[in-house]
N, C-alpha and C positions, 0 to 999 in steps of 0.2 A: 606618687607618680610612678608605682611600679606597672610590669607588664609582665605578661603571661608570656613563655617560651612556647613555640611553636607558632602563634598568633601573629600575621603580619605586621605591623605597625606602620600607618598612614604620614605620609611623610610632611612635613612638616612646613605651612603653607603661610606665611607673616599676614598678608593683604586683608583675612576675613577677622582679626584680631585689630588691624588698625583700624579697620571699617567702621568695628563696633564703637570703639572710643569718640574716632570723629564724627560719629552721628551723634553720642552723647553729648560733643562738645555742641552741634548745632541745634540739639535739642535747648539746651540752656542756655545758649545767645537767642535763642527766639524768644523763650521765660522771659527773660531779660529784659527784651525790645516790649513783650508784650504787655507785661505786667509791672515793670518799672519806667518806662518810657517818661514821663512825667513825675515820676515818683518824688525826687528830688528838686522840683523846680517849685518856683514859687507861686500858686496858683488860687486865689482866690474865691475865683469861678468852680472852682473842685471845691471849695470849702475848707480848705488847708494851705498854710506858708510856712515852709522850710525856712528855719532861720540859721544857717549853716556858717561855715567861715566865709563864705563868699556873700554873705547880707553884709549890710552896709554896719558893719558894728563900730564902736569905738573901744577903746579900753586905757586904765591907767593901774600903773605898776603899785601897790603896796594899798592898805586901807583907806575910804575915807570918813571923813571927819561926820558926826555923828550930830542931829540937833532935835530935839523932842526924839528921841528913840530912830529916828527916819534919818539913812545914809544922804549928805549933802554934798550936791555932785557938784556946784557951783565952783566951787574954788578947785576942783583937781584942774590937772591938764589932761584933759582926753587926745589920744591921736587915735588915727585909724589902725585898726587891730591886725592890718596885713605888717602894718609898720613897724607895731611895736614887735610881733611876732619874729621879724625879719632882723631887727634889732637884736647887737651883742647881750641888754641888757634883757632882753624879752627871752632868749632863748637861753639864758641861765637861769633867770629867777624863779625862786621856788618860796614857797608863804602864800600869802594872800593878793589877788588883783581883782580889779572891776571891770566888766563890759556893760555897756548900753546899748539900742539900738531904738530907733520907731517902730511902734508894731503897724505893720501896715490895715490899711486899714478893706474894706470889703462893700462892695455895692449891695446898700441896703442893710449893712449893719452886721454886727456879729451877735446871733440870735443864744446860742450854745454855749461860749468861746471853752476852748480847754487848751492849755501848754504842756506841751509832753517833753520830757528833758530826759536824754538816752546819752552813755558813754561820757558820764561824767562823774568824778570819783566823791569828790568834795562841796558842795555849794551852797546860795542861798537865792530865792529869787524874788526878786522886788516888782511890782508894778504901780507905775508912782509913786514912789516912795513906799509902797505898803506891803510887809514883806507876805508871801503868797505860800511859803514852805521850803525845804531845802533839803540836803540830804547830810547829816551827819555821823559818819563809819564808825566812830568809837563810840554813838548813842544808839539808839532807837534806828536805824538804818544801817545796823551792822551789816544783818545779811541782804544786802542787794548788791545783786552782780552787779561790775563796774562797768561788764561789756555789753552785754544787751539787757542787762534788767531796767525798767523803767519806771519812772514816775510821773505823775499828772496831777496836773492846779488849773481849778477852774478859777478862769476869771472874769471880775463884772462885767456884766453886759451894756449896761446904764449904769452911766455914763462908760463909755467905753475906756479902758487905759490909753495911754499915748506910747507910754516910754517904758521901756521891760530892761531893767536893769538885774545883775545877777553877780553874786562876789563868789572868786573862785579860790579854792586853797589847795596849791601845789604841795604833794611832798618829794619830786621830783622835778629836776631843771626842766621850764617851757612853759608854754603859752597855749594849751589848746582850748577850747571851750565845747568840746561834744556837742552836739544836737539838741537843736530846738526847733519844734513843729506847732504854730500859732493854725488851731481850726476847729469846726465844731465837733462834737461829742460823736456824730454819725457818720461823720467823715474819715475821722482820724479812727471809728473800728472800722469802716468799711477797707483806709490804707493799712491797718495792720492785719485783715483778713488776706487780702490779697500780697502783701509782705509773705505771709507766712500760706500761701497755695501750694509752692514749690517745697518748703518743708512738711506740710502736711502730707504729701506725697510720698517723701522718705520716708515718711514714719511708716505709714500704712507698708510700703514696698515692703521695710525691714521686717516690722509685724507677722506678715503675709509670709516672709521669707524663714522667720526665726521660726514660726509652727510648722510649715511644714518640712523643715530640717526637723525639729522634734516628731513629725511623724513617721520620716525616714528612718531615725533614732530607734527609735520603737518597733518598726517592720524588718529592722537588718540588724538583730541580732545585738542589740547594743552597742555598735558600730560606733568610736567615740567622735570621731570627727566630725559628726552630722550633730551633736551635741555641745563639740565645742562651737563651731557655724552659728548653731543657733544662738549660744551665747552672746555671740559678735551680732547679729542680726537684731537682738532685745536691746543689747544694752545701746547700740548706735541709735535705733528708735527710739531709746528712754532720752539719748542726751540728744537729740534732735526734739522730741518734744519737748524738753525746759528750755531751749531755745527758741522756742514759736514766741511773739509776744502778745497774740491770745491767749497764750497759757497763764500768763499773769494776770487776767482777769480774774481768774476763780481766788477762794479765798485761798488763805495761810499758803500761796506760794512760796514766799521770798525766802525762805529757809533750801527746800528744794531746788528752783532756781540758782541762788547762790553757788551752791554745789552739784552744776550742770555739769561741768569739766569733769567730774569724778567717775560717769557710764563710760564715757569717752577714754575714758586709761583705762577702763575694766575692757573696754570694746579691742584695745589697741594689744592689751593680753592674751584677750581671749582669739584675737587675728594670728600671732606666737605660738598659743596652744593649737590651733586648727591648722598651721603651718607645721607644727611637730608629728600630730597625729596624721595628717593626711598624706605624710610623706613615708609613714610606714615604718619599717623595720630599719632604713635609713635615713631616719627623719634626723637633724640637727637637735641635741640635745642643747644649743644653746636657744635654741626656740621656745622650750618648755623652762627652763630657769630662768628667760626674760620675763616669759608669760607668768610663771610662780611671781617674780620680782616687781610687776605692774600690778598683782591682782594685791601684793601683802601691801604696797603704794597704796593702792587705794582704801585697802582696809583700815590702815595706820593714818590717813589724811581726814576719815570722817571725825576722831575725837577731836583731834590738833583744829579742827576747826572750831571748836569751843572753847581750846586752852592758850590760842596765840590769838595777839593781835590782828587786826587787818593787814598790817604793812609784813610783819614778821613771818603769818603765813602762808602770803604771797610771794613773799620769798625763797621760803623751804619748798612752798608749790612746786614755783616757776623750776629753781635749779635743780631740784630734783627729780620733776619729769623729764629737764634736756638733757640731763644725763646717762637715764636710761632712753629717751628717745634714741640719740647718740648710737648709744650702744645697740640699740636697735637697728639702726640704720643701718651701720656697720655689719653685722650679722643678717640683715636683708641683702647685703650687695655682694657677701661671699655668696648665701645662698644665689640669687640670679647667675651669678659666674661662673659657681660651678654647674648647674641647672643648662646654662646654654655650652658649657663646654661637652656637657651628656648628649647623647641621640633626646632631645626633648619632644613629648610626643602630647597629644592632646591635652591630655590635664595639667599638663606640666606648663604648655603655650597659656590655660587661662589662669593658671595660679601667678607665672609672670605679668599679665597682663592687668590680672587687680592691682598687685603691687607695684608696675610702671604708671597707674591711672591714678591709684591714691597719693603715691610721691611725687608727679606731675601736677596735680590738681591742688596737693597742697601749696607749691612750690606758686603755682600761680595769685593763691587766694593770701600765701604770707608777703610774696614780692609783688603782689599788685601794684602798689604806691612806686616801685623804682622800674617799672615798666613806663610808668606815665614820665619817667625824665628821660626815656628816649627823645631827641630832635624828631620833631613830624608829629610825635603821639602823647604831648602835651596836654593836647586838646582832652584825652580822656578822664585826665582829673576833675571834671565839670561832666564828667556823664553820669546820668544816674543808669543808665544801664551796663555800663562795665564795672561800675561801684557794687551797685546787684549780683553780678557775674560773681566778682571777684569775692565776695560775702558769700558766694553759695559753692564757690569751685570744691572746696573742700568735702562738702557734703555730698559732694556730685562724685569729690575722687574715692570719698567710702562709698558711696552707694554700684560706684561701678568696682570697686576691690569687692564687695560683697556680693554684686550679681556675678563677677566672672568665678568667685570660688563657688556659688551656685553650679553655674555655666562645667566648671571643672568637678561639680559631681554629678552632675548629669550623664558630663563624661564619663566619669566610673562606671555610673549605672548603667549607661551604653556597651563598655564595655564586660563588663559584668554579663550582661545579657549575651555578647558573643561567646563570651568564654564556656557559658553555660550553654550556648544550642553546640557549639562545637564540643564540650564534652559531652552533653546529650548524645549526638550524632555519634560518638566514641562508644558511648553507653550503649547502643544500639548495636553498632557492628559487635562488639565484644557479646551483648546476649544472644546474637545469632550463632558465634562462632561456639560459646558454651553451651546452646543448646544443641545444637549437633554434637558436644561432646558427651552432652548426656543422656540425648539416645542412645548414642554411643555406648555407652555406662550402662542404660537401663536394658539393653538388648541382653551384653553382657552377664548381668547380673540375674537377667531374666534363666536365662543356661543354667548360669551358677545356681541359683534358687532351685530348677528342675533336678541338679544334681546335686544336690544336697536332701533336696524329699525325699527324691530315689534311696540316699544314704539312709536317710533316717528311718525309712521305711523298714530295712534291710535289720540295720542295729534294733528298732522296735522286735523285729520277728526272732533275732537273737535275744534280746532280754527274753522276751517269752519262754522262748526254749527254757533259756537257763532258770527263771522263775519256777516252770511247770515240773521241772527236773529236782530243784529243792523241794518244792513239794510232795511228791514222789517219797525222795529220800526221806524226809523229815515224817510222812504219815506211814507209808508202806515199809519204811527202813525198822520205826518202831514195833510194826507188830511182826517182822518177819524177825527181826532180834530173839525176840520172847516166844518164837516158833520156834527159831532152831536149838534152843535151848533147851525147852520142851521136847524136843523130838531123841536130841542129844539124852536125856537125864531117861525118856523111853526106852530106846535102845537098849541102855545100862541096866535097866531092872527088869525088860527082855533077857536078856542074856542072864541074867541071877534064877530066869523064873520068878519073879516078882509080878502079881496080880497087877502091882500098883501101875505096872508099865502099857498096861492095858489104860486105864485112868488117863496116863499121860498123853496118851493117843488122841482119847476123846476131846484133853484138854487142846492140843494140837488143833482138833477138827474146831474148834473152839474158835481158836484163834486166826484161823484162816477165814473162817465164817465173817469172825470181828471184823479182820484184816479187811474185808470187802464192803463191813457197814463202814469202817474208820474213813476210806477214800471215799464214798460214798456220802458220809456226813463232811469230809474236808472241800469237796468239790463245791458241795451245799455252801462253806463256809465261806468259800472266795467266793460265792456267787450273791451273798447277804450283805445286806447293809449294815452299816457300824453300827448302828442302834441294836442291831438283834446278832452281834457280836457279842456276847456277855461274859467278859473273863471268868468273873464269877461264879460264872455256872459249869464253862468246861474245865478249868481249871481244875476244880474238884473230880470231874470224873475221867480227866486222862492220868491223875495219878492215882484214883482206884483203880482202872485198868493196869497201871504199869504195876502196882502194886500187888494182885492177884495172877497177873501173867509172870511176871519176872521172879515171884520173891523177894522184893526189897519192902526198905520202911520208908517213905519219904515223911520228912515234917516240912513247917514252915507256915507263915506269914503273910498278909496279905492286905496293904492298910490303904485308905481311901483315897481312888485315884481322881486324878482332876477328868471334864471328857477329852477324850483319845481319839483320833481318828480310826478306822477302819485298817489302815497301814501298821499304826503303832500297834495296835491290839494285838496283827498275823505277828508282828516281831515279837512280843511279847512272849505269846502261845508259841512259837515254833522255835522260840530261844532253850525255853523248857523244855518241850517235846523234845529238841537235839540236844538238850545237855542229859536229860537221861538217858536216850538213848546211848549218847557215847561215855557216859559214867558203867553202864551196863557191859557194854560188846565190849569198849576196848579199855577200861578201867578195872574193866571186875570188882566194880564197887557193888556193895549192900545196903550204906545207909547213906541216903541222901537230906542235906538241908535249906530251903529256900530264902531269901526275904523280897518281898516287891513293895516300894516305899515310893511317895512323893513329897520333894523335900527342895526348898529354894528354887524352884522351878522347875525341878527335871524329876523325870523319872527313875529310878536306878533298882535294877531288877540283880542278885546275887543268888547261886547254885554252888553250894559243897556236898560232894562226896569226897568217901575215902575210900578211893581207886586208886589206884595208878597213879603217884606224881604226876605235876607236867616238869617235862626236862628238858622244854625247848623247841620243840619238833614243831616239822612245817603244817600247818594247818592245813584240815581234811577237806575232802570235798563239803562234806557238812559245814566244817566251822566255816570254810571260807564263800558259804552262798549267805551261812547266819552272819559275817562280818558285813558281804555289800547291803544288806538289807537293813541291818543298822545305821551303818553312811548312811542311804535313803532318805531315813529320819533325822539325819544331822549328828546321829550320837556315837559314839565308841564303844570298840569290847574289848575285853581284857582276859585271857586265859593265865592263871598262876597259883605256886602253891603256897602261901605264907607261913605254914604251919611247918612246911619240909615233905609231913607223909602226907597230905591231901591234898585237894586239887578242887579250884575253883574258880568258876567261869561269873562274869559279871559284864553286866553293858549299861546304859547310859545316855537318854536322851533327852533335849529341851521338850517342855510345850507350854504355851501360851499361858 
């Protein structure tokens, strides 16, 4: 019974709630008139006689006397069975007593006959003296119900009986004698078919009701209370069908039958658990320990009915369902109190309104009998249609406590449906209101993107610079090192008069020439694909050049690389081209040493000469374009001297 905040709540209307009851009520006083009308009277011409309290019986208190096996009635004293009932000693005595009666008899004979004997614990039945069958609880007739289970004796037709006698055994003080119905075979199915119309209706209603709560079950999420519903809905069906008395037709009933009562306490739990769940996050937790407390009741009562007696466990039965009934009730009447002291709003009007129709209907179907001692409504002890009524109210007050928790999820579901077009409709204004903010956004962002290309454009044409500018240095730096050198060491043996200085010139012209093929073959290099990149190849002949231009020795190493991209290779090559050239200019080294290795995944390239320590010094335009280009590749360098007097450059990258 909760409700969504913001949601108006429709207030709260009694009149469409009693409506529904009191048409229920006039639905089943019509049933009643219609189909029991006659039900109970004594009718021949239908081809059935009721032999009830009100036939002309007799009876005598205690056994009689016995002759050839056949009870002899001669010597008791019979009186009329209102009298002896009426009587101190009738409405104590418990043991054994006798009734009689004439079976009456029928225009044109009784073709069929059958006796059907309902709501009697103990007996044995005689026709003319010849006993016909009987019901013994602690034999063979254990399990038959005491309340509606039945039995049936055919009796001869030719000659027909006169006198139906029947011995009854009390284990409790009185006098009743249950029902007896003298008529044919076709009669007496056709009155327990329409007996049981009104029941077969419940059932099918319940049926109809229990699946499609399990189909709710299943479409909403697992949703419990349309699960426990349905529970209530099966099991009132199951004990409504072993209460039909065509259902005893088929075979190996009476075991089942017997323990008709036991769906009916599963059903009255399973009403506690759907009264738990349905109320939510403020559901009464003594709703759900009743419901636990009824279902372990029933669990515990199916062996107990193979290990006690008939009398024994009908006693642990009876006092131990009123007990938790009791408590039931009890915890139904807080829940209504506090229920109508809340704003109670649709679900909450039909969850009270099952539970005022089930406790009302029962109330009518247990107190029927002290209704009829009203002065004026007497009369109704002799009706068979308020006898009907009052035998069906009960089933009438579940079937409407079952339709209105129906009724009250329908309401959910109605409501359900508002809350969701009303959050729709929220859903709605809110995507208009975000999608104008992300225009909004996208406009923005659209700038920001322009100006961020522009950026990028800008920093692209700066790397270039700075790229074409290493370059540069790294091929033009090399041969013009070995130029000035050259020209330097001409000068000197100019000035001696030394022929050689002339040599040196040439050598000069030499190198300038070179100096033109080197940028000429370097431009080529950046402009080649990594395949025709071949370390292998130049390698070797930038340190024959340096080697003839400079006057150094280089050695070194060179063991099988994994493939390299076109990137790694320029690092590689232009690592060496700048570590010789700055072992040269500003080391004044003469011998240099290399190794180039692949090892655990990386490549790691090392250059010694013995130049010039390093002692620290900030790195040169050279080293620090050979540092970003390494980053590039993901790898490090390292300038240092380990030895003290050398100096050695080393770098370091992943590949694949």
């Amino acid at each position: 019974m909760n409700s969504t905040d913001g949601l108006q709540r429709p207030a709260f209307r009694l009149w469409p709630y009693a409506v529904f009851v009191l048409l229920a009520v006039l639905l089943l006083a019509a049933a009643s008139l219609l189909l029991a009308g006659d039900l109970r009277r004594s009718s021949s011409a239908a081809g059935t006689a009721v032999l009830d309290a009100g036939a002309p019986w007799e009876a005598v208190l205690g056994d009689l006397p016995a002759s050839g096996g056949r009870p002899d009635p001669a010597s008791a004293a019979w009186r009329p069975l209102r009298e002896v009932q009426q009587s101190p000693e009738g409405q104590s005595h418990t043991g054994n007593f006798w009734i009689r009666t004439t079976l009456p008899a029928k225009e044109g004979g009784w073709r069929d006959p059958y006796l059907q004997v309902q709501r009697q614990f103990n007996y044995e039945v005689y026709a003319d003296g010849v006993r016909l069958g009987g019901r013994n609880p602690n034999g063979e007739d254990r399990y038959t119900h005491g309340g509606f289970g039945w039995k049936m004796y055919r009796l001869p037709a030719d000659p027909a009986p006169q006198t139906l006698m029947v011995r009854i055994t009390r284990f409790s003080p009185g006098t009743t004698i249950g029902d007896f119905t003298l008529g044919e075979g076709s009669a007496l199915l056709a009155e327990m078919i329409r007996h049981d119309v009104v029941g077969l209706l419940y059932v099918l209603f319940f049926v109809l009701l229990g699946s499609g709560s399990l189909f709710f079950w299943i479409r909403s999420h697992r949703d419990p209370s349309y699960l426990s519903f349905a529970l209530l809905s099966w099991t009132a069906g199951l004990a409504y069908l072993l209460r039909l008395e065509t259902f005893q037709l088929l075979p190996h009933t009476a075991l089942p039958v017997y323990m008709a009562d036991l769906p009916g306490v599963t059903a009255t739990g399973a009403f506690f658990l759907f009264l738990h769940h349905f109320a939510g996050e403020k559901g009464n937790r003594l709703f759900r320990l009743q419901a636990y407390a009824l279902f372990a009741f029933s669990a515990a009562t199916v062996p107990l009915v193979f290990l006690m007696d008939v009398q024994t466990f009908g006693s642990f039965y009876n006092n131990g369902l009123l007990v938790q009934l009791a408590f039931g009730a009890v915890t139904s009447l807080l829940f209504i109190i506090r229920s109508f002291r809340a704003n109670v709003d649709g679900e909450g009007a039909w969850i009270l309104t099952g539970m005022f129709s089930a406790v009302f209907f029962t109330v009518l179907h247990v107190g029927g009998a002290i209704i009829t001692a009203v002065p004026g409504l007497r009369s109704l002890r002799t009706s068979p249609s308020y006898e009907y009524f009052t035998q069906n109210a009960a089933g009438l007050g579940v079937l409407l406590l079952v339709a209105s928790f129906s009724m009250a999820l329908m309401t959910r579901m109605a409501r359900i449906r508002r809350e969701h077009q009303a959050f729709t409709e929220s859903l709605e204004v809110m995507v208009k209101d975000r999608t104008a903010e992300l225009q909004e956004a996208y406009r923005l962002l659209q700038l920001t993107v322009q100006e961020r290309s522009e950026a990028i454009a800008a920093l692209s044409v700066m790397e270039e610079r700075n790229r074409i500018a290493g370059d540069i240095h790294d091929v033009v730096g090399h041969t013009l090192t070995s130029t000035l050198m050259q020209i330097e060491a001409a000068r000197r043996l100019i000035q001696r008069q030394d022929e050689r200085g002339m040599e040196r010139l040439e050598l000069v012209g030499e190198l300038v020439r070179k100096s033109l093929q080197d940028i000429r073959e370097s431009v080529h290099m950046m402009q080649s694909a990594s395949s025709d990149y071949d370390l292998e190849r130049i390698i070797p002949g930038l340190l024959a050049r340096t080697e003839s231009a400079a006057g150094v020795e280089v050695q070194g190493s060179m063991g099988k690389l994994p493939p390299l991209s076109m990137q790694q290779k320029k690092v590689l090559f232009h690592t060496l081209q700048e570590g010789l050239t700055n072992g040269i200019r500003h080391g004044q080294a003469r011998r240099f040493r290399y190794e180039l290795q692949h090892e655990d995944g990386q490549v790691r390239f090392a250059l010694w000469n013995d130049g010039r320590p390093h002692a620290g010094e900030k790195y040169g335009f050279g080293l620090t374009t050979m540092l970003e280009r390494v980053q590039q590749v993901g790898g490090t360098l390292e300038v240092s001297s380990p030895g003290g007097s050398d100096y050695l450059l080393s770098i370091r990258f992943p590949v694949a």
